[in-house]
C-alpha positions as CSV (number, residue, x, y, z in Angstrom):
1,X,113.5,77.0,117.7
2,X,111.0,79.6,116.9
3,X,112.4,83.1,116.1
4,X,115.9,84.5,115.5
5,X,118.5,81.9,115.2
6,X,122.2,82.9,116.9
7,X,124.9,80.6,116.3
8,X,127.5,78.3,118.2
9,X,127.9,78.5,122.2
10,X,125.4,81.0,122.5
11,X,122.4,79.0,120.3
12,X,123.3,76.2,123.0
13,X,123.4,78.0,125.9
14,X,119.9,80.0,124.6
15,X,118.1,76.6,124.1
16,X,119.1,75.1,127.2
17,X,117.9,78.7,129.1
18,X,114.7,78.2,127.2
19,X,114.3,74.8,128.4
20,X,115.2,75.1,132.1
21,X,112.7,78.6,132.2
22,X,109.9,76.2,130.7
23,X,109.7,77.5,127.5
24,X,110.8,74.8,125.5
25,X,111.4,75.8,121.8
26,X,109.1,79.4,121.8
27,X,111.7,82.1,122.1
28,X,108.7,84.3,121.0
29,X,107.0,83.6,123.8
30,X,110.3,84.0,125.7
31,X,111.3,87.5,124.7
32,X,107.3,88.5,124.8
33,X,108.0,87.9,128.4
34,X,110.9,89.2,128.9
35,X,110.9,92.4,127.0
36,X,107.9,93.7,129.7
37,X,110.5,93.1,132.8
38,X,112.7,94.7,134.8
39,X,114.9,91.5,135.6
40,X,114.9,88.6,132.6
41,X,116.5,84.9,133.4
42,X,120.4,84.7,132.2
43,X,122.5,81.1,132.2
44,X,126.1,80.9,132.8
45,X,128.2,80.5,129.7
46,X,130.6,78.1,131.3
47,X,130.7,75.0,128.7
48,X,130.3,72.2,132.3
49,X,127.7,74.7,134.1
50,X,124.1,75.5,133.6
51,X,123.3,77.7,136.0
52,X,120.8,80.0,136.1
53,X,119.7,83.4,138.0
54,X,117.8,86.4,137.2
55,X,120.2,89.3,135.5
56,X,119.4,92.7,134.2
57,X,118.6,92.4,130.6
58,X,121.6,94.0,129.3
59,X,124.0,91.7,131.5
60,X,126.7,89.8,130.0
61,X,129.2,89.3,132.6
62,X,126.8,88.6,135.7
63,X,127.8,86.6,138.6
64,X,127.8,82.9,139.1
65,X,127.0,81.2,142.4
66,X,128.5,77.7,140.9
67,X,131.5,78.7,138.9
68,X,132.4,81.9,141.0
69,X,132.8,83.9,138.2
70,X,131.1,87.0,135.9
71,X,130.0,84.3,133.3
72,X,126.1,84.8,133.5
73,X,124.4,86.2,130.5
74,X,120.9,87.3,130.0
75,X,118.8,85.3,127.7
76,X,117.9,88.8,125.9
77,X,122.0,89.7,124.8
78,X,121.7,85.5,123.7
79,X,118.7,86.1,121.5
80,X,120.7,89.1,120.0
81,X,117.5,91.8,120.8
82,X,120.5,93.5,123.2
């Protein structure tokens, strides 16, 4: 991946958000579009879940539809620029 590396859980769970958003391995690209918006895509940190909504960029604990919990984290607070 292209970038700043983070490490365990979160390096998955930032690779599979890049992925599903369609940005494959280019977090540059990512965080280029992401630092110019008021709302930025977050996935839910549940190991068994992979869901994904738009979050604030500072949100760690946002809600998830599937799991029904605060487990949704924005891809900004993964990529450690937040």
């Amino acid at each position: 991946m292209k970038g700043e590396k983070v490490m365990g859980l979160e390096e998955d769970k930032l690779e599979e958000l890049l992925e599903l958003e369609g940005y494959e391995d280019d977090l540059d690209a990512f965080l280029n579009d992401c630092l110019t918006d008021s709302v930025n895509p977050g996935i839910c940190m549940n190991d068994l879940c992979s869901y994904t909504t738009e979050v604030e960029p500072d949100n760690a604990h946002g809600w998830c539809e599937f799991c029904e919990d605060n487990t949704v984290c924005s891809g900004m607070i993964l990529a450690g620029i937040i």
